[in-house]
N, C-alpha and C positions, 0 to 999 in steps of 0.2 A: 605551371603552378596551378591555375585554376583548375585544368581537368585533375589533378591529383584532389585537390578538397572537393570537387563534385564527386569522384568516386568515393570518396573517402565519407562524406555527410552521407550519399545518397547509395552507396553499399555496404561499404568496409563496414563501418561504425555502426549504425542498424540489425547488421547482423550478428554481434557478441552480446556477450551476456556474463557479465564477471559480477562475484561473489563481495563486496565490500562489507568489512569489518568495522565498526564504528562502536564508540562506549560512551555512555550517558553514568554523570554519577548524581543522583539526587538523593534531596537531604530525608526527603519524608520517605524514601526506601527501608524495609526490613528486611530483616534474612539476609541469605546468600546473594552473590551476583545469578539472574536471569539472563538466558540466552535466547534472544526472542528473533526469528527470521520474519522480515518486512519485505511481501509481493504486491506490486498495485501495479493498475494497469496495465495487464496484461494484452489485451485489447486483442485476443486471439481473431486469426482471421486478416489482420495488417500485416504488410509484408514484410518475409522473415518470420512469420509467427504462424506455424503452422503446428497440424500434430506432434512432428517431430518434435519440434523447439519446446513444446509445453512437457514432454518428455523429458527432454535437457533440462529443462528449470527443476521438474520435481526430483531428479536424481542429484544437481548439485544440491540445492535446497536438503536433501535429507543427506548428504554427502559430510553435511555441516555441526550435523544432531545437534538442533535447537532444541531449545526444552518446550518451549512453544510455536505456533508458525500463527502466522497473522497476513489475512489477505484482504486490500484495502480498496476495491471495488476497480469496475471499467472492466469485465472480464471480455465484452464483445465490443463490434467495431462498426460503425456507420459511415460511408461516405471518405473510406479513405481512399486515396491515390494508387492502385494498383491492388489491393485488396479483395478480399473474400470473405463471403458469411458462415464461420464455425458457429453451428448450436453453442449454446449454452450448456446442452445437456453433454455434447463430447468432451468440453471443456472439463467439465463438474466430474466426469468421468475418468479425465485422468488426474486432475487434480486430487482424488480420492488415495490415491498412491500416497499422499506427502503424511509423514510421520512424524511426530511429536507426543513426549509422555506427556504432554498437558492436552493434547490436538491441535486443533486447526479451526480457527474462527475467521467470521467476514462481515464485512460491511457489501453493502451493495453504492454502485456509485451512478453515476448519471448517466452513462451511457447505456447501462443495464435497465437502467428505468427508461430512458428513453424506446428501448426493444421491449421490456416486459420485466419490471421488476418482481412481478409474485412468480415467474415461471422461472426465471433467474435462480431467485431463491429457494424455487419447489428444485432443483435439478440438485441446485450442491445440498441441502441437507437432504436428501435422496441419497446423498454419496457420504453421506456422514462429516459434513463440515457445518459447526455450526453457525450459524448467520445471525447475527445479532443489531438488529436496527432499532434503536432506542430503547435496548435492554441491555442487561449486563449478567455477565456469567462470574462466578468465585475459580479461579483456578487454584490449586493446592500442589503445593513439590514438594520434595525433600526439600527445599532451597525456600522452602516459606510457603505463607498463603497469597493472595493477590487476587483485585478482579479485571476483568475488560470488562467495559463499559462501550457499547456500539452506540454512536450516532448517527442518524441516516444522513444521505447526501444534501449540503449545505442549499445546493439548488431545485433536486428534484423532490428531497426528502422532508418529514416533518421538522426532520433536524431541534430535536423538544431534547436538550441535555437535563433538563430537570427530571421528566421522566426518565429519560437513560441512568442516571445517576441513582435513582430512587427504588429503584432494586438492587443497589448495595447493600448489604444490609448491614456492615461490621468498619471497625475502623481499617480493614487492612487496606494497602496500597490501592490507589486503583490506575487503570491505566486506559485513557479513552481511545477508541479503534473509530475514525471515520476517512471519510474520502476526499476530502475537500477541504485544506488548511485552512480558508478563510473563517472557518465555527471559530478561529483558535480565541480571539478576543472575549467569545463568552464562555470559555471554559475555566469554571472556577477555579482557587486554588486547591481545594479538596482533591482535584485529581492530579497525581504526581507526573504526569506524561500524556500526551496527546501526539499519536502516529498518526503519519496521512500518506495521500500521494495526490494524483490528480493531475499535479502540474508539470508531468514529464519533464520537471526542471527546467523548462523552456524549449527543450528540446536541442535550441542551438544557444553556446555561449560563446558569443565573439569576445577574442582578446578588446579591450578599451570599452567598448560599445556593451557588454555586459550579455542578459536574457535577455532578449527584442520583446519576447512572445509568451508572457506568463498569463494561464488561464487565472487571475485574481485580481481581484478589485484592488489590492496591497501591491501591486508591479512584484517586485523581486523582494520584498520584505519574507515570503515566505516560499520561495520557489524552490527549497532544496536544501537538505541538510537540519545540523540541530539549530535550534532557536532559544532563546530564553528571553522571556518578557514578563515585568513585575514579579518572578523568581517563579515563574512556570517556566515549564519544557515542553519543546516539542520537536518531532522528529519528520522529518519529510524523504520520502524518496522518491529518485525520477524512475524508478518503475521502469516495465521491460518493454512496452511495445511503441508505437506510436499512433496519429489520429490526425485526420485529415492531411498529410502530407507525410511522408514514410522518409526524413530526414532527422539525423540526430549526429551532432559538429559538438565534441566535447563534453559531450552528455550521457556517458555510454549505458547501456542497458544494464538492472542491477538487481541483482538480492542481497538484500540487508541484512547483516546478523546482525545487531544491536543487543550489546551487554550491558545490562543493567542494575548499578551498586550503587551502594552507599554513597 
């Protein structure tokens, strides 16, 4: 039994990549329902996460047609267990492929800053994805208007939501993009949603014993999935790669569609 869950955390599981469908209904929403795809941590470079695999993500990912795609930082990889260093710019390069009528925005997360946040960010909007670190963009559908709103990373970033917010300019939705659930406590009610990732969901969830190993100062309060607190939302996912140890026990790798209504 043991050698089956060692294979199974430390190959099987590591190496998939399945597409989870999740629906968020909020009250301060207009319009139609949105079809928003959520990528974090990608951690290109960690094993399993080679060119191929960033290939496989952007084909299921547009396999899905979201209306918008949202990528929530940790594109590269330090100091993992069996690993290798992908540019940022190969990265930025095939992630340039992913399709949405609204595009494709990012936050940068700490791992990125930890290797070179301004070259991180020269590579993808180089490739046309826009990056948004304490700024925010107006998105416009058929399906309504809306903004993202980028916060930079909670640790390495200025992480200033008052600036991020203050290039809103209109009452419509807005919807904050950063890397690191712990911002979630200052994120006012004005904004209808707060996307993250970061916490690889702990990576490993034992039956009883829970996430051992959440990168947050909140243990498992914000490790994965939706949240609501004092009638905000937020949405967390464990994201595709791994970091510092290339194991993941019921946490499987993911892209989020997340639909968003009334």
């Amino acid at each position: 039994m043991a050698a089956v869950l060692v294979f199974w955390a430390f190959w099987w599981e590591p190496r998939q990549l399945i597409t989870r469908a999740e629906t968020v209904h909020l009250p301060c929403w207009s319009g139609a329902p949105v079809r928003v795809a959520l990528i974090a941590d990608i951690h290109a470079g960690s094993p399993f996460i080679d060119e191929s695999k960033l290939d496989r993500l952007v084909t299921m990912t547009n396999a899905a047609h979201p209306d918008a795609i949202v990528l929530l930082g940790d594109y590269v990889v330090q100091d993992v267990v069996g690993g290798h260093f992908i540019p940022p710019e190969t990265t930025a390069r095939i992630l340039r492929r992913l399709h949405a009528p609204a595009g494709v925005f990012a936050v940068i997360g700490n791992h990125d800053w930890w290797l070179d946040a301004p070259r991180v960010t020269k590579a993808f909007e180089a490739n046309g994805i826009r990056v948004l670190e304490d700024d925010a963009a107006p998105v416009t559908l058929p399906a309504g208007r809306f903004w993202f709103a980028g916060v930079s990373d909670y640790w390495e970033g200025k992480h200033d939501v008052a600036r991020a917010l203050s290039h809103v300019t209109d009452d419509a939705p807005t919807i904050v993009l950063t890397h690191n659930p712990d911002i979630f406590p200052n994120i006012p009610p004005r904004a209808c949603l707060t996307l993250s990732g970061h916490t690889h969901g702990g990576q490993v969830a034992l039956p009883i014993f829970g996430r051992r190993v959440v990168p947050s100062k909140y243990g498992e309060r914000y490790a994965v999935g939706h949240v609501v607190e004092g009638g905000r939302h937020l949405v967390v996912t464990s994201g595709v790669g791994t970091s510092i140890i290339p194991v993941r026990f019921r946490v499987p790798p993911e892209i989020v569609i997340l639909t968003i209504s009334k």
